[in-house]
C-alpha positions in Angstrom: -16.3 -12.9 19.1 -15.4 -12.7 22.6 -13.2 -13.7 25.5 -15.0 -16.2 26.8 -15.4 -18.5 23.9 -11.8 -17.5 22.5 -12.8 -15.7 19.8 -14.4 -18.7 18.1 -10.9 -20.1 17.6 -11.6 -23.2 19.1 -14.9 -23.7 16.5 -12.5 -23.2 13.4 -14.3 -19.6 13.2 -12.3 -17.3 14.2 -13.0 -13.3 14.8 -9.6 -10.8 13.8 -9.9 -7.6 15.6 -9.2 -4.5 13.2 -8.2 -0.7 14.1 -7.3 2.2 11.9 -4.4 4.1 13.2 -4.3 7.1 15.4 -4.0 10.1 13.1 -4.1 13.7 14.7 -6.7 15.6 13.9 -7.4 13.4 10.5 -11.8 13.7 9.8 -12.7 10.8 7.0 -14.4 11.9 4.2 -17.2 9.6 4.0 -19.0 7.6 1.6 -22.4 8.4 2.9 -24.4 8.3 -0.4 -24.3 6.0 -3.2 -23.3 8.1 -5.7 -19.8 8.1 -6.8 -18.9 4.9 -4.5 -15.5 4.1 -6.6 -15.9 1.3 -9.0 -12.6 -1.2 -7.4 -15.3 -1.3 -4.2 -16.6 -5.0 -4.0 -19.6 -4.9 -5.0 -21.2 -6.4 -1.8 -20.0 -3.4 0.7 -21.6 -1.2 -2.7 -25.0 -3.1 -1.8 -24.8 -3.1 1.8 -23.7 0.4 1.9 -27.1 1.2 0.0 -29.3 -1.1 2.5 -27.8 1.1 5.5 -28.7 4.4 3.9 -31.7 2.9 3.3 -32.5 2.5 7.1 -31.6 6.1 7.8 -28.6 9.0 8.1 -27.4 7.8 10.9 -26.5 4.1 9.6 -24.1 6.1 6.6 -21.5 7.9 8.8 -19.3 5.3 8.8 -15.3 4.6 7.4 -16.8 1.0 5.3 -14.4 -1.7 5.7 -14.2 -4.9 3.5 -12.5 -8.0 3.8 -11.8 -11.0 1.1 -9.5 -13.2 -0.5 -6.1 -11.8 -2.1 -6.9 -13.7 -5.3 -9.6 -16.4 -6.7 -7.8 -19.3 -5.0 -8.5 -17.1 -1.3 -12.0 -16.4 -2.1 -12.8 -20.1 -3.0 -11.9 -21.0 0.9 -12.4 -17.9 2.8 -15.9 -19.0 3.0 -18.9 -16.1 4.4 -17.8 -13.3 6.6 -19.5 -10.8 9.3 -18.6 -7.9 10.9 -19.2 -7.3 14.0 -20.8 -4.8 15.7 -21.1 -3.0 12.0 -19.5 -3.0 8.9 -16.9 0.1 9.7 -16.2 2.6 12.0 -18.5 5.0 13.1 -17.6 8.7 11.7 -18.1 10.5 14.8 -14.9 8.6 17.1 -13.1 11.2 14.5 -11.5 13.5 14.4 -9.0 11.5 17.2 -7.9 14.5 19.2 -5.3 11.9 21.6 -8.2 13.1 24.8 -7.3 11.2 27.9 -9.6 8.1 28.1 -9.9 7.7 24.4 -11.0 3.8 22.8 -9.9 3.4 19.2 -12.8 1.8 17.7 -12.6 -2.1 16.7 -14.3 -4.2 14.1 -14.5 -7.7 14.6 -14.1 -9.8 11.3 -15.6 -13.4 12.3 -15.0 -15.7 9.4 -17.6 -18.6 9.9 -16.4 -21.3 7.4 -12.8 -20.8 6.2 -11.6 -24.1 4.8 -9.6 -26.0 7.0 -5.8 -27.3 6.0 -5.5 -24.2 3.4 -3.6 -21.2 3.9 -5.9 -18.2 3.2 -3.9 -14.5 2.2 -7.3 -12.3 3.3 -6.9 -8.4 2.3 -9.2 -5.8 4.6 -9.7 -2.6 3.4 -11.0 0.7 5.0 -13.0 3.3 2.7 -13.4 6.9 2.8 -12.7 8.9 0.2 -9.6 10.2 1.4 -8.0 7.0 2.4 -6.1 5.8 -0.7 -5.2 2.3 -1.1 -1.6 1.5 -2.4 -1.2 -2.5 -1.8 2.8 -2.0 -2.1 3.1 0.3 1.0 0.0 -0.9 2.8 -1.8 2.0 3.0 -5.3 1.9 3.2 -4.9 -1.7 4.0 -4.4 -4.6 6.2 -2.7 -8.1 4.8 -2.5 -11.2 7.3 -2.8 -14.9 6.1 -5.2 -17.4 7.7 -4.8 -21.1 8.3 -7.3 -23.3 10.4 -6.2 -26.3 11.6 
């Protein structure tokens, strides 16, 4: 997912750059045990969640993000997807305090197989339990559609 090889683009792969919004003084509230993970999280971040705790404390601080299909038909051609450098953004680039010389921090979604010809509505969510998800004003939330050629 960089630059120089367009951001996989050109091999039908491409890598979408995500940010969360600037919010003055806002700390996340983070899911950094497995207990009470809400039950509408897909059940993948739910496991790889418990594989980072598993590693140590310092792999949990993190605002989890996930990524699929809007419905069946998107999931049957979004095909496998990786997040890069991590799955989320680390806990301690908040609270964002607008310092001179502050980076947001990105997450780069490379999808590696979405079918080609077929118009893909993807959803990416962030998690922490005070970001509430409301799909009608796109809070919580991200919507694009993707279509490889």
């Amino acid at each position: 997912c960089t630059k120089a090889n367009r951001y996989n683009f050109k091999k039908k792969s491409p890598c979408i750059f995500l940010k969360l919004n600037k919010i003055f003084n806002w700390v996340p509230d983070l899911y950094n045990t497995t207990e009470n993970l809400p039950e509408v999280m897909p059940e993948d971040l739910r496991e790889h969640i418990g594989s980072e705790l598993g590693r140590g404390d310092k792999n949990a601080n993190i605002v989890w993000v996930s990524c699929a299909g809007e419905n069946p038909a998107d999931n049957e051609h979004i095909g496998p997807i990786n997040y890069i450098p991590r799955r989320g953004f680390p806990g301690y680039f908040f609270p964002f305090k607008n310092t001179e010389g502050y980076l947001p921090p990105i997450v780069a979604v490379h999808f590696e197989s979405p079918k080609n010809g077929v118009l893909i509505n993807i959803e990416c969510k962030a998690w922490a339990k005070n970001i509430h998800h409301d799909r009608a004003d796109r809070r919580g939330s991200v919507h694009f559609e993707l279509m490889v050629d």
